[in-house]
N, C-alpha and C positions, 0 to 999 in steps of 0.2 A: 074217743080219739079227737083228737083237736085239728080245725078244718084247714088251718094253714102252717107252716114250718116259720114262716118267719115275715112278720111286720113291721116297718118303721115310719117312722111319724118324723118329721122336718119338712125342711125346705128344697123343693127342685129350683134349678133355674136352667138357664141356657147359656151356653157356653160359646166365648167366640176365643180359641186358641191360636196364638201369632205359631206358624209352619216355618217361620225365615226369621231367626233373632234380626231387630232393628228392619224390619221390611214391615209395610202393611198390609200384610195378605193371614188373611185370621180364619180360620175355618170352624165353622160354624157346627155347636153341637150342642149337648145336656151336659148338665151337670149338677151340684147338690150331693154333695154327701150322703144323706142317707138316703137318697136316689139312687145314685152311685152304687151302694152296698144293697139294694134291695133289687135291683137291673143284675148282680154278681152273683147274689142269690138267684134269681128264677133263671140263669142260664146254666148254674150250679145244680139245677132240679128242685130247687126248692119249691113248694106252695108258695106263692109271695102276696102280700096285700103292700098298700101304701096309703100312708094318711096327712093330708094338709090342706092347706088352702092355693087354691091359684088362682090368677087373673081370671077373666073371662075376654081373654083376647087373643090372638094370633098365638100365642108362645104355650100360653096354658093348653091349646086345643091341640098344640104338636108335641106336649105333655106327655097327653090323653093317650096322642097315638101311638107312640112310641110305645107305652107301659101296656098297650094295648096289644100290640107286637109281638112283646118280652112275655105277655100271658102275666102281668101282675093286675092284681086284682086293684077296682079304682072307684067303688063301689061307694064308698064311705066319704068321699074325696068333695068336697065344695069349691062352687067358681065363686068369686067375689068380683061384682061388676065395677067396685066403686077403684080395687087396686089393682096395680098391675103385677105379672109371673116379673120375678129378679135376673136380674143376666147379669153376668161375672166376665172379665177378660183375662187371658195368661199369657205373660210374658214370659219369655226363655231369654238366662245370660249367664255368665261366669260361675255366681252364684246358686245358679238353677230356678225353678220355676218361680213366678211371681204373680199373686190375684189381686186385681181389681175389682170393685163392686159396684153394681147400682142396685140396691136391694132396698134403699132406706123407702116406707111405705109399701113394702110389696104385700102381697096378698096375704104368703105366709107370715111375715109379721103381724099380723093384725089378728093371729089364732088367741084365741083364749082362750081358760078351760070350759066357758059356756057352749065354747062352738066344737067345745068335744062333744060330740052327740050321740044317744045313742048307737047307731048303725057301727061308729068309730068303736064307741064301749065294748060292742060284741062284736068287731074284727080281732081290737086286744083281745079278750078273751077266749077266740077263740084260735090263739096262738101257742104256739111253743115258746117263741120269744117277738119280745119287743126290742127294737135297735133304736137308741137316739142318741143323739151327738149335742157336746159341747156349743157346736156355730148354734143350732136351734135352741140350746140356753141363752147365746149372745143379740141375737137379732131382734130384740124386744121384752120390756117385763111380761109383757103378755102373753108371750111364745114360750119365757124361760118357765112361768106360770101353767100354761098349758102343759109342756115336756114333765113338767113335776109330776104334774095331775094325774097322766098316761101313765107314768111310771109306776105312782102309786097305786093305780086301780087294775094296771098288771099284778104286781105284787097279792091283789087282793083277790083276785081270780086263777092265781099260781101257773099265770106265765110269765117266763123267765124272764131277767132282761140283760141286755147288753149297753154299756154307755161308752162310747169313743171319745175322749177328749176333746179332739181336735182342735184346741187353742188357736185362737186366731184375735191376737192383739189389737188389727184395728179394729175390730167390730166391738170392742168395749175394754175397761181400766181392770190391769190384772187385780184392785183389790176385789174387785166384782168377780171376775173371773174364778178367783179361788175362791171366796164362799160360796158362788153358785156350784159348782164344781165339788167341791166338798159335799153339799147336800144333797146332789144327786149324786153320788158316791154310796150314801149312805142307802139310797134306793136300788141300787144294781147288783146283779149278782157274777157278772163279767166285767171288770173297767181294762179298756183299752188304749193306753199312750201308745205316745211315742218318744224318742230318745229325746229329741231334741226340745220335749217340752214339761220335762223332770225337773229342770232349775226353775223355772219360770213358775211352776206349779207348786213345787215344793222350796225353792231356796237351797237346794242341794245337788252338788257337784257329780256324786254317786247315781248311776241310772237305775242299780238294782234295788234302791231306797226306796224305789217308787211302789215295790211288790208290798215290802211293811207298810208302807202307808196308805194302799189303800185297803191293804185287809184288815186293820187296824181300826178306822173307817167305814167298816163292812161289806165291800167287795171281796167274795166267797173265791173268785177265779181271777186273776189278774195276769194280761198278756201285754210285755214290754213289746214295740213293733221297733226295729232296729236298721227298716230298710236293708242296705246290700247284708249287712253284717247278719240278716236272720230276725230273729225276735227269743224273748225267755218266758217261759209260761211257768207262773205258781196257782200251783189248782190243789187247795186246801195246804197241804204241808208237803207236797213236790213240787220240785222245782225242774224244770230242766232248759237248755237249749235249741232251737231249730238253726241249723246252718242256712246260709245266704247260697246263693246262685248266682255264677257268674255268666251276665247278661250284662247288655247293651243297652241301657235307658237311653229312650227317647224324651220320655214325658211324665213324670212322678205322678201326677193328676191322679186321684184318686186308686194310689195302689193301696193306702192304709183301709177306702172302704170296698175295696176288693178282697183284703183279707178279711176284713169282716163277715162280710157275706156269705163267702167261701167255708170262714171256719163254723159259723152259725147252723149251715145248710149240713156240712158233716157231722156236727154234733145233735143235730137234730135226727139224722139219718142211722145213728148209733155208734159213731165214730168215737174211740176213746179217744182223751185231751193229744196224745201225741201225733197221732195218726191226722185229725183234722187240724192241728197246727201246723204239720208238713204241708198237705194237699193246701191249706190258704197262702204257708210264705211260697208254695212254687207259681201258683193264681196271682201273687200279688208280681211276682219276678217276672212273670208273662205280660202282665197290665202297663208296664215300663216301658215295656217296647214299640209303643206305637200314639200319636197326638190323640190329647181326649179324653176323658172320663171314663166316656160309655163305649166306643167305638172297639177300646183296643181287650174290654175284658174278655176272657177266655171262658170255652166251655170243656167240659169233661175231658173229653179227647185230647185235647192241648194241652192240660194239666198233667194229667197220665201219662205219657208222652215224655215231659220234663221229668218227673218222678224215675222214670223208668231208665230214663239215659242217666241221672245223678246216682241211679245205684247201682250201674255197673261199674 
């Protein structure tokens, strides 16, 4: 039996999100994607580990405590005294949310696959799935390097894995973008968009294009994430839809790695693909509703709760 449900490997940072479009008053919090989705997971019941690099400074040790809190495991995880944890800021306007970065030289940039190390080798391993994301492609050759490595030595120890797109333009040149992306495509057995980054990935207008190409590719399971409108899941040769919920967003901030976590932790728990595709889009329509990343995600109770009111 495998000692944890669900591990991921990227970049934390800390969060400082504007509460008053054009005001500056920013409230102060975490962040990181596959932080995000790993923090969704252990509230979700998951077993959780995490793996990277962080600072050895004020931010990395309020990391620690946090993940420490959340009951995710931190075991494997290195300080780097020479760089510092990444902080992002979010804008809110017309448009909707907006990130800024200071990550260039952070700690997790600087992972390589050398500084995969053992302890890190037998967390994967001793996983159900691996989760890692597109931004941890983008934040370095050395990190997109590393994400490869993880990937493939999951594979080799037959835990699953999950990769999230998450495109994020300035952090590198879509030609980079798409053959990174492509290549680990070809390593995951879940790939996870989003609508809004179907063109940009593929060069096509069509959002359901995206299920052929990456199974094509060899992504075994492929989850369109659709925001309000729901998400479509093709798992082998079914396809079907999850309906949206109507809610009040406050803050988009990592609803895509709320589903993640959410759907990972039910699939791992023995949830078939439609049942854990529900319980995630109603976790991710919960996530919306409140400033934050990590503050507004949902546990059991709150999910259940939505689920139960949308099927009456």
């Amino acid at each position: 039996m495998k000692r944890f449900d669900f591990v991921a490997l990227g970049e934390p940072m800390v969060e400082f999100n504007q509460t008053h479009p054009g005001q500056p008053d920013y409230l102060q919090g975490f962040g990181g994607d596959t932080s995000n989705a790993t923090l969704a997971a252990a509230r979700a019941g998951a077993r959780t580990a995490y793996l990277t690099r962080l600072g050895n400074d004020p931010w990395g040790k309020a990391l620690l405590a946090l993940w420490a809190t959340e009951g995710v495991n931190t075991d494997a995880i290195d300080l780097d005294p020479a760089a510092p944890t990444g902080v992002y800021f979010v804008t809110h306007g017309s448009q909707g949310h907006e990130f800024s970065y200071l990550r260039a030289g952070s700690a997790a940039s600087r992972m390589t696959p050398e500084t995969l190390s053992p302890k890190a080798r037998q967390t994967i391993q001793a996983a159900q799935w691996l989760h890692v994301s597109g931004i941890s492609l983008a934040i370095s050759t050395s990190a997109c390097d590393t994400v490869l490595a993880a990937m493939a030595w999951a594979r080799e120890c037959q835990t699953q894995v999950s990769l999230d797109a998450n495109l994020r333009l300035k952090l590198w040149p879509l030609a980079r973008a798409q053959a990174c992306l492509k290549q680990a495509i070809t390593l995951c057995d879940v790939f996870l968009p989003s609508q809004d980054e179907v063109k940009p990935l593929m060069g096509a207008d069509d959002p359901l294009a995206v299920l052929d190409w990456a199974q094509q590719l060899g992504a075994r399971h492929v989850v369109l994430k659709r925001g309000a409108q729901g998400a479509v899941v093709r798992t082998g040769t079914q396809q079907f839809e999850i309906a949206g919920h109507a809610v009040q967003p406050v803050d988009a901030t990592g609803a895509g790695d709320c589903f993640a976590g959410n759907l990972l932790t039910r699939l791992a728990s023995g949830d078939g693909w439609r049942e854990a595709a529900q319980y995630a889009n109603a976790a991710a329509a919960l996530a919306v509703q409140g400033y934050g990343a990590v503050a507004p995600l949902p546990r059991p109770e709150a999910v259940r709760a939505l689920l139960e009111n949308a099927a009456r």
